[in-house]
Structures are given as C-alpha cells and as structure tokens.
C-alpha positions in Angstrom: 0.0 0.0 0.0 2.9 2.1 0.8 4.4 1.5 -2.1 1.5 2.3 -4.3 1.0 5.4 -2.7 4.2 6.9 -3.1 4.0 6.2 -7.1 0.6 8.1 -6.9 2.1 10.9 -5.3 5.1 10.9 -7.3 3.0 11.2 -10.5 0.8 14.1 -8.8 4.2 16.2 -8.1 5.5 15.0 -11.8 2.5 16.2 -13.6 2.5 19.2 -11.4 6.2 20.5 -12.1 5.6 19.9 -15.9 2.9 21.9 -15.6 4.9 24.7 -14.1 1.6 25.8 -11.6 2.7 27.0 -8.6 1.7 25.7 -5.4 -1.9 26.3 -4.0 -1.7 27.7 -0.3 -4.1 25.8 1.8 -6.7 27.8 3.9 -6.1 27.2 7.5 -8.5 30.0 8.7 -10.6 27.7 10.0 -13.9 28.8 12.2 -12.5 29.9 15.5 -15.2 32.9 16.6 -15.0 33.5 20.5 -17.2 31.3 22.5 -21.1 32.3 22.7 -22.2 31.1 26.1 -25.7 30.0 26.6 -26.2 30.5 22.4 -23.8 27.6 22.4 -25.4 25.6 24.9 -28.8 25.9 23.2 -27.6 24.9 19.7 -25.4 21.7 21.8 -28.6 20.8 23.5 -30.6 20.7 20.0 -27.8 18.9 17.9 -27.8 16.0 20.8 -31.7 15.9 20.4 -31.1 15.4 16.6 -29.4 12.3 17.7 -32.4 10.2 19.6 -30.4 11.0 22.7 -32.4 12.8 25.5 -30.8 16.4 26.8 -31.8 17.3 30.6 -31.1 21.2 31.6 -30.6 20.9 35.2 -28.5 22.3 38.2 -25.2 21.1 39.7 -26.8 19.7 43.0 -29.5 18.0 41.1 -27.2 15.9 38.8 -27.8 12.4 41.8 -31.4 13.3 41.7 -31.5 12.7 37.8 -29.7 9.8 37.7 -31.6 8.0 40.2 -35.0 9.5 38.2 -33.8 8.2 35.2 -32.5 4.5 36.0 -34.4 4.1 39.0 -32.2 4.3 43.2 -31.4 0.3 42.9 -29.6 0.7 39.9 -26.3 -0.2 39.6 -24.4 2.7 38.4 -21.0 2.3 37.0 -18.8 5.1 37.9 -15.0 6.1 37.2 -12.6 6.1 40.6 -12.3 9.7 40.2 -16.0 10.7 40.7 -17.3 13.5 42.3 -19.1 12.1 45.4 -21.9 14.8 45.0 -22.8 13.1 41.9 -23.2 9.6 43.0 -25.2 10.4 46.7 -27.8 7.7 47.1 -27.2 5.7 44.1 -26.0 2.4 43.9 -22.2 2.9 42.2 -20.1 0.4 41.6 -16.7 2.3 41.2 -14.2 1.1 38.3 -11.3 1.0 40.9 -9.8 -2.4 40.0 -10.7 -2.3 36.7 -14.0 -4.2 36.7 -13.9 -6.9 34.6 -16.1 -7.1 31.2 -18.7 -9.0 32.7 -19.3 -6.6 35.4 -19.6 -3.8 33.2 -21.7 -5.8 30.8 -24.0 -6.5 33.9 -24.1 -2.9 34.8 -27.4 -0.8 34.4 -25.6 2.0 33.3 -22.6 4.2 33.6 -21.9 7.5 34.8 -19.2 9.7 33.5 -17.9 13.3 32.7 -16.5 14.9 29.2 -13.5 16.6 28.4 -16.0 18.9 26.2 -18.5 19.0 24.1 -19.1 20.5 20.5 -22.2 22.8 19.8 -22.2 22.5 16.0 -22.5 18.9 16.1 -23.9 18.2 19.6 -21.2 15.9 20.4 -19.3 15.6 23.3 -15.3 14.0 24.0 -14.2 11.8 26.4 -10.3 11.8 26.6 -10.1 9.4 30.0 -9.4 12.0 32.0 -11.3 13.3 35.4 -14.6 12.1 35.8 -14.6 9.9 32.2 -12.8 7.1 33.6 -11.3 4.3 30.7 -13.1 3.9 27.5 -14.5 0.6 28.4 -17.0 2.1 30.8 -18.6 4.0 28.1 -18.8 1.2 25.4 -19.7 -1.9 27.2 -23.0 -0.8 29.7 -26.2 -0.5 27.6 -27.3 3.0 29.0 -24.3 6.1 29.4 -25.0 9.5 31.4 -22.8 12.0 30.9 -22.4 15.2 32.6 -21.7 18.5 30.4 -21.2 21.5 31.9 -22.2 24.4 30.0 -18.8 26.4 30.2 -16.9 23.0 28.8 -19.1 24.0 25.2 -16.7 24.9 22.5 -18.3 26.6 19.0 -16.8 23.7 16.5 -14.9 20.9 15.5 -12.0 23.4 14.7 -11.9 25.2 18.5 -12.6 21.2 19.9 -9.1 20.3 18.5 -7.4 23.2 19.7 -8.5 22.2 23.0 -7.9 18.7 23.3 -4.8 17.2 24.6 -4.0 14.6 20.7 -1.8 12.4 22.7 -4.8 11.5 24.8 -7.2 8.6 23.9 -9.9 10.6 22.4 -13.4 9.3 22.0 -16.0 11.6 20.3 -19.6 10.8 20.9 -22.8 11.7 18.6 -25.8 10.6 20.4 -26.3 6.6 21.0 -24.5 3.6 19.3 -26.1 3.2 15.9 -25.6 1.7 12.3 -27.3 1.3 9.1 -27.1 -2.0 7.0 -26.9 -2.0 3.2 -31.1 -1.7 3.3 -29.9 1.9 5.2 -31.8 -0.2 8.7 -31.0 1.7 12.1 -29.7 -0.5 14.4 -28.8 0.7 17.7 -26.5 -0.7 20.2 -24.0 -2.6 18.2 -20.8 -1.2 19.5 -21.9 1.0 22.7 -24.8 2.2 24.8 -28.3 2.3 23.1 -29.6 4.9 25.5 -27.8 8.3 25.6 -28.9 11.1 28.2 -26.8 13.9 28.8 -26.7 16.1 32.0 -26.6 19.6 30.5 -25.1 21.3 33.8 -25.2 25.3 34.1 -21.9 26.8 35.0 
C-alpha cells in the first residue's frame, strides 16, 4: 500500500512541475469565533436531540437526583474512581477502581461519566479518559451512558474542539447513541456502545 502510494504521489508532483503551476496555499483559517455562552449551549442541547439522545437542563446539586430519576435508586451505576461524590449520593455505584472486569460492566445498568467537552455545531461531546470519564470501556460496554456537560466546557466547533484537546490522549467523540445502518440503510442501535444516551446539561 505504501508502495503504491508513493507512485501516486510521485506522479501528482510529476505532472505538477511539468505543468509549471505553482503551489496552491491551503486555507487554514478555519472557524474559531470567541465562544457564545448560553447560544452555544442551546444549539449543543438541539444537535444532541437530533441524535435520539435525551438532553436534561438541570442544576449542579441535582445531577444524583437525575440519575436515580432516570434509571431508578437500585440501579447499579458504574462510575470512574475519580468521581465526584456529590454526583453519586444515594445511588448504587459500583466504582471502576480495579478495573472491573467485562462482565461486570456488561451487567451494569448503566454508567456515569464526565467529558472533556463538548461540540455545539454537532452536539457531540469528547471523552479523553481524563477526570470524571474514567477508561473507555466504561462508556462502550454498559447498555445506557449518562454523561455530565457542563455548560462552560461547550466549544463553537470541531476546529476550537481540536485546539482544546490534549491529541496524545485517547480521544473518543460521541454523537448521540450507538447506531448503524445495514446496506437496506436499517438503524440499528446498540451494536458497538450504549443504546440509551442522556446527557446532563449542567449550568456553570
């Protein structure tokens, strides 16, 4: 393949310096307008909602309250080490401290996690294993994911998410619940990752 690709671009530069054309500048001006606040949070909120995955608007304190509303207080929550204890009060975690094995996971109601940010242009949010998010198991193997956002970690676009993010980090970028389409263009939902996607749209 290697091979075959260097002929290709040795033919492209060929052809070129026959051709005597100079060479083309590329644009790297790429969308980077300041950050617009709750404008931003609005048009993340939307995007997700575009995706089958459920947005709740709520407050910091309430973020337990929702989770125990949504999967019910004898759920059993998986949750990375680094947690914030305020977020898990009353629920039923079981923290990924050892790492839990696949089975446990896979037995799991759901799983709680942070972002490293999240993307209003296409309401998606990235998970770079860092505080709160936990390994990237926990987000792929339990059938339901909750993820916290807080409003302040909403970047503009794709452009401003990569000039945020850390690209020697494992990145994982996430656009609503696990779904494909088959040759017939079938949704199926839940083939590599959670089904069920809500998102914890926290002010801040």
């Amino acid at each position: 393949m290697s091979d075959a690709k260097s002929v290709v671009l040795h033919r492209i530069r060929t052809a070129l310096a026959a051709s005597g054309t100079d060479r083309v500048p590329v644009p790297r001006d790429y969308d980077r307008h300041p950050l617009q606040g709750r404008a931003d949070a609005d048009r993340f909120a939307a995007a997700v909602e575009r995706y089958h995955a459920r947005v709740h608007r709520i407050e910091e304190h309430a973020i337990a309250a929702t989770v125990i509303r949504l999967c019910g207080a004898a759920a059993r929550v998986v949750v990375p080490a680094d947690i914030p204890a305020a977020w898990i009060e009353s629920l039923t975690a079981v923290t990924d401290s050892e790492p839990l094995p696949i089975a446990v996971l896979d037995g799991a109601d759901a799983v709680l996690t942070g972002c490293a940010l999240a993307i209003a242009a296409t309401g998606t949010f990235v998970l770079d294993s860092g505080a709160a998010q936990g390994r990237r198991a926990l987000t792929l193997v339990p059938d339901h994911h909750l993820c916290v956002v807080f409003t302040d970690q909403i970047v503009g676009t794709v452009p401003q998410a990569f000039a945020a993010l850390d690209p020697n980090r494992p990145l994982t970028f996430v656009s609503g619940p696990s779904a494909t389409s088959d040759i017939e263009l079938d949704r199926v939902e839940g083939v590599h990752g959670p089904r069920t996607l809500d998102v914890l749209l926290v002010e801040r």
